[in-house]
C-alpha positions in Angstrom: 237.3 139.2 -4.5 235.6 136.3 -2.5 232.9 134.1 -2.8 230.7 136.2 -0.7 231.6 140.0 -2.5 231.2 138.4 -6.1 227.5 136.7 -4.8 226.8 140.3 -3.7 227.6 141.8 -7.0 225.5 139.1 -9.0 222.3 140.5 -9.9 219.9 138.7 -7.9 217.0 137.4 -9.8 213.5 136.2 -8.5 211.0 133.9 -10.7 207.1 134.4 -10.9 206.1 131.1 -13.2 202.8 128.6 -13.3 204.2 126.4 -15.2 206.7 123.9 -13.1 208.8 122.8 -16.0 209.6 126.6 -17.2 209.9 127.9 -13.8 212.9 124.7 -12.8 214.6 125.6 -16.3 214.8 129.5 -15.7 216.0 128.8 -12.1 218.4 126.6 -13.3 219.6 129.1 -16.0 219.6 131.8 -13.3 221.4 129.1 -10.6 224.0 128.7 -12.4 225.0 131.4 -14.3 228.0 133.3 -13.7 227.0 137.0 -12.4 223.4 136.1 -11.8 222.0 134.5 -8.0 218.5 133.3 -7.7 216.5 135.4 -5.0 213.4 132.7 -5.1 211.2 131.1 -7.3 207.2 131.0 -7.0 204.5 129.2 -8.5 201.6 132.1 -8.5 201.3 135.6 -8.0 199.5 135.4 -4.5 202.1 133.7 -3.2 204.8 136.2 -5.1 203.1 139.3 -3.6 203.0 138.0 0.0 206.6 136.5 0.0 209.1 138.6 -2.7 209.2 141.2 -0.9 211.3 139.9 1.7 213.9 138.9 -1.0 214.4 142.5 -2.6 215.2 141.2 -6.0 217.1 143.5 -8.3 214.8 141.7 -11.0 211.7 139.9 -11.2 211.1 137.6 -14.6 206.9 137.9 -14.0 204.7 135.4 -15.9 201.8 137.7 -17.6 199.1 134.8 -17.3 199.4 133.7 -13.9 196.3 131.8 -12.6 194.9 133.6 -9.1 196.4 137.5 -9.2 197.9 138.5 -13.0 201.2 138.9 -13.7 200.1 142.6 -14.4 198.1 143.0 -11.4 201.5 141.6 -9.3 203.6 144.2 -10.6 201.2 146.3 -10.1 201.2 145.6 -6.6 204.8 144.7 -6.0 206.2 148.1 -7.5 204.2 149.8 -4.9 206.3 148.1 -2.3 210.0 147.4 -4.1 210.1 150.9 -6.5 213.6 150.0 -7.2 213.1 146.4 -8.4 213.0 145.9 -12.6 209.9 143.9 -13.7 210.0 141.8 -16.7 207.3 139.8 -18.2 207.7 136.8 -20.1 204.6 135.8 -22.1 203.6 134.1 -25.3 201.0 136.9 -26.3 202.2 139.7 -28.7 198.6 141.7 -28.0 198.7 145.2 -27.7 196.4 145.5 -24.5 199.0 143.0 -22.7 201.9 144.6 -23.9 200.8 148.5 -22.6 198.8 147.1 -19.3 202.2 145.5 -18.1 203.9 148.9 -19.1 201.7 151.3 -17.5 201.8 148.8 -14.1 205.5 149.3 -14.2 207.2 146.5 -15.5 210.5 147.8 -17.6 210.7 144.3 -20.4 208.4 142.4 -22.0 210.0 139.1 -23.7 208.6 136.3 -25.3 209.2 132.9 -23.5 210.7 131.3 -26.4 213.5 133.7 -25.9 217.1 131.6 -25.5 219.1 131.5 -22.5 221.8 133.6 -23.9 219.2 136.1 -24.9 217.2 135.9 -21.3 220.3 136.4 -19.6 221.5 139.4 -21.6 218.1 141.2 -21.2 218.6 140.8 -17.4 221.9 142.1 -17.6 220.5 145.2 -19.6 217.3 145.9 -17.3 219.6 146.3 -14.7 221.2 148.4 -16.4 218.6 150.8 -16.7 217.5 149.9 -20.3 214.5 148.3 -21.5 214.5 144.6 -23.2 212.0 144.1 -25.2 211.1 141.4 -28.3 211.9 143.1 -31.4 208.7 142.5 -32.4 206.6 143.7 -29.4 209.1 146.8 -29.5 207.8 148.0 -32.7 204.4 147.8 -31.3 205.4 149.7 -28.4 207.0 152.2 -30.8 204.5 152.4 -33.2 202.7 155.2 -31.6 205.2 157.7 -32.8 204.3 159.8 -36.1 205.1 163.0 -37.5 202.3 164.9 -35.5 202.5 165.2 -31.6 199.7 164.8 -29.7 197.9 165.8 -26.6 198.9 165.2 -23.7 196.7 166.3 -20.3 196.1 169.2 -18.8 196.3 171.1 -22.8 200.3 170.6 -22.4 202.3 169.1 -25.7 205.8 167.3 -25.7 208.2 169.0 -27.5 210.0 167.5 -30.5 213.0 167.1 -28.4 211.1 165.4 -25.6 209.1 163.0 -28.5 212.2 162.3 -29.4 213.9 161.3 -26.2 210.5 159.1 -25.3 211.2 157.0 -28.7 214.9 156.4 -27.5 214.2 155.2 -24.4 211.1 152.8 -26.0 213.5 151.3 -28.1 215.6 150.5 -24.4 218.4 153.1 -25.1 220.0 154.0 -21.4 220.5 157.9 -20.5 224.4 158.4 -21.7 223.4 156.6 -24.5 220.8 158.6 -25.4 223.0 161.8 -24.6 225.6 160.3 -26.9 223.1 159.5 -30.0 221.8 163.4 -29.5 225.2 165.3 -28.7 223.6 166.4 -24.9 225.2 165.9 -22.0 223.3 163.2 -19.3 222.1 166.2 -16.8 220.4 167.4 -20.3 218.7 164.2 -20.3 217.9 163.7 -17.1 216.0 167.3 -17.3 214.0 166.1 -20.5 212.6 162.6 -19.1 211.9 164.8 -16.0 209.5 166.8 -18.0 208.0 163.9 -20.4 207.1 162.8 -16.8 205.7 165.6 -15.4 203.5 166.0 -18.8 202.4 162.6 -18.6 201.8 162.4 -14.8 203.9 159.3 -14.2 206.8 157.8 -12.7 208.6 155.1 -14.6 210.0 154.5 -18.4 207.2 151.7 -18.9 204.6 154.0 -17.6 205.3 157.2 -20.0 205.6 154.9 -22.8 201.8 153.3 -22.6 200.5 156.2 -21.5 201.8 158.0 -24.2 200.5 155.2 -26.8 197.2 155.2 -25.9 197.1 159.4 -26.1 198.0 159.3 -29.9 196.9 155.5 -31.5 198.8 155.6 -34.0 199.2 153.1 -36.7 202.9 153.1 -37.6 206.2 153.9 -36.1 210.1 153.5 -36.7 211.3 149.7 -36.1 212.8 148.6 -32.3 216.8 149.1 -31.7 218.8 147.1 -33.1 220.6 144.5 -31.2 218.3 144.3 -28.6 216.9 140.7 -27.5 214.8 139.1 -29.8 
């Protein structure tokens, strides 16, 4: 393969960052990593929302406390116009209002911005993927929603075990075959459940069902994140 079919097949990777010495190391760590190609680099969100979309990142690392628009309120925005990019927020808050606003505005990660390079780079590789990196931390808070009694969901409708169930695994970032592996279902089988967690829930994304349901039931505690996911 060339130089110009193995820069298509790297996962190009745009950076929303404030601060200038975290957004050059990123870049740099993006730059130069084998697999990955930067798709731009921006200083605020204003500037992100006006400008990104011209790139069509496959994934966006979004700052949660940028100065002029959020980092929430740019996803927000940005998902309208690239559905198919993956959002993920890097942040130093652990809060629980941060954590489900960036959800429920469609961003699909939420890392710390301590996380390493090796760890940074893997949780880009995974979003891609379709899965869900997430702190393992902030993970169980995400998680923590899930208890022994189901809840109410709108319009008087309920999820059923089996659909409680599959929202968990796919909190905890597991992707659709491996979620049809861990429950002995096939991926159409899947597929048709998540289909119906979103119809109960009246969204459209993994992030969205996940906050929405968290703020439906309050709960206190919840099974830990998945294991080997970034920390």
């Amino acid at each position: 393969m060339g130089y110009n079919g193995a820069m298509a097949l790297a996962i190009s990777v745009a950076i929303v960052e404030d601060d200038a010495q975290t957004r050059e190391i990123l870049a740099d760590w993006i730059a130069n990593s084998r697999g990955f190609r930067l798709a731009g680099e921006w200083e605020n969100g204003e500037r992100a929302v006006e400008l990104l979309p011209k790139t069509k990142p496959d994934v966006v690392l979004m700052y949660i406390n940028l100065p002029d628009i959020s980092g929430v309120e740019g996803v927000k925005q940005l998902k309208r116009i690239l559905p198919a990019t993956q959002f993920v927020m890097l942040t130093v808050y652990e809060d629980t209002d941060y954590i489900y606003n960036a959800l429920a505005a469609g961003a699909t990660g939420y890392l710390l911005k301590q996380t390493s390079k090796e760890e940074l780079l893997s949780a880009v590789e995974d979003v891609h993927r379709g899965g869900s990196p997430m702190n393992s931390r902030i993970a169980r808070k995400v998680v923590q929603f899930f208890t022994q009694t189901p809840a109410a969901v709108p319009d008087g409708e309920t999820l059923s075990p089996r659909e409680e169930e599959v929202l968990g695994l796919l909190a905890r970032g597991y992707l659709f075959k491996e979620i049809a592996a861990k429950l002995s279902v096939s991926v159409p089988t899947v597929n048709t459940y998540v289909r119906r967690v979103y119809e109960k829930l009246h969204v459209r994304s993994r992030g969205q069902a996940i906050a929405k349901y968290a703020h439906i039931t309050g709960a206190e505690n919840g099974p830990v994140a998945r294991p080997g996911k970034p920390n």
